[in-house]
N, C-alpha and C positions, 0 to 999 in steps of 0.2 A: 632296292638300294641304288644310289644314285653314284655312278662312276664317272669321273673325268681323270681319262688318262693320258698322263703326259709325255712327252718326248722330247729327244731331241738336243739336249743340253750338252755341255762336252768344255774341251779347254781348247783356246783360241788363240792366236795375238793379236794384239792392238793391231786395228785396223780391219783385221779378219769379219767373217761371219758366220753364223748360226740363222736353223730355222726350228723352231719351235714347236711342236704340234698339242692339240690336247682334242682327244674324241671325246664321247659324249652319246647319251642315244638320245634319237629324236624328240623324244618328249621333252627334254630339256634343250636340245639346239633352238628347236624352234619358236621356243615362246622364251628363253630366258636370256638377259644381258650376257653376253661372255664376256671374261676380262682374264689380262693376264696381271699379274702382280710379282713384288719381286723386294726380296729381302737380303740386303749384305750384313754382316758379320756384326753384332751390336747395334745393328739400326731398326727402325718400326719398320714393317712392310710398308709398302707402296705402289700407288699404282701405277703401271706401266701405259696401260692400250687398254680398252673395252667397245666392242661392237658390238650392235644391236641386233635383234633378231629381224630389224628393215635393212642390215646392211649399212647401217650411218656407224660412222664409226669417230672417236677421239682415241689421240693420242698426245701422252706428257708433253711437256715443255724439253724438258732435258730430253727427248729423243724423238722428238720432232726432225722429219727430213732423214732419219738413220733408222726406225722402228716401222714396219707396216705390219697393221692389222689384219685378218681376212676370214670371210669364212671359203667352208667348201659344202656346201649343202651337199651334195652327194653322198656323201659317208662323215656327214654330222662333225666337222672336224674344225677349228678356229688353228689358225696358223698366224706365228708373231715370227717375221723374217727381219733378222736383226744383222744389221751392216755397220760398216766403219766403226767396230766394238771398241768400246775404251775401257781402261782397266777398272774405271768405276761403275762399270755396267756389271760389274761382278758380283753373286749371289743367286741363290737360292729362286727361280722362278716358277712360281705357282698360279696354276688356272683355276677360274675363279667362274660360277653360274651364279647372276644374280636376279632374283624376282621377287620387288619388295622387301620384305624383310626375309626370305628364303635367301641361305647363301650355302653353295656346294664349293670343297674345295678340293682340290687335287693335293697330291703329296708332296707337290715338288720334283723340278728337276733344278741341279746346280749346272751353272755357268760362271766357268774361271776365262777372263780375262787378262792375260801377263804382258807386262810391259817389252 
């Protein structure tokens, strides 16, 4: 059974930071897309940041320059370190294994942002 587990989430202020963790066992770090995703209140999910199992990584538009991706190969673990938070970075962020049409998802961790 495939586990991505997350961390990390918590309540902030504007401007503040968070860092994110979500582990994973090897078999899925290392061959599959990580991604983290993130849903507020009445909205579709969305994606945030995804790195590749080469280390290339994309991240949004809206958190471009405030979101880094990362892995940590050592102990299987992708790390979203989230800075200069604003209060619409608020919701629900879930990590996310992707391969092909294989997708694992985590449960979520919430992140409040208050003005």
């Amino acid at each position: 059974q495939v586990q991505l587990v997350e961390s990390g989430g918590g309540f902030v202020q504007a401007g503040g930071s968070l860092r994110l963790s979500c582990a994973t066992s090897g078999s899925i770090f290392n061959y599959y897309n990580m991604a983290w995703y993130r849903q507020a209140p009445g909205e579709k999910r969305e994606l945030v940041a995804l790195i590749r199992p080469d280390g290339t990584a994309n991240v949004e538009d809206s958190v471009k320059g405030r979101f880094t991706i990362s892995r940590h190969n050592a102990n299987n673990t992708v790390i979203l370190q989230m800075t200069s938070l604003k209060v619409d970075d608020t919701g629900v962020y879930f990590c996310n294994a992707n391969r092909g049409v294989v997708d694992f998802w985590g449960s979520g961790t919430l992140v409040t942002v208050s003005s």
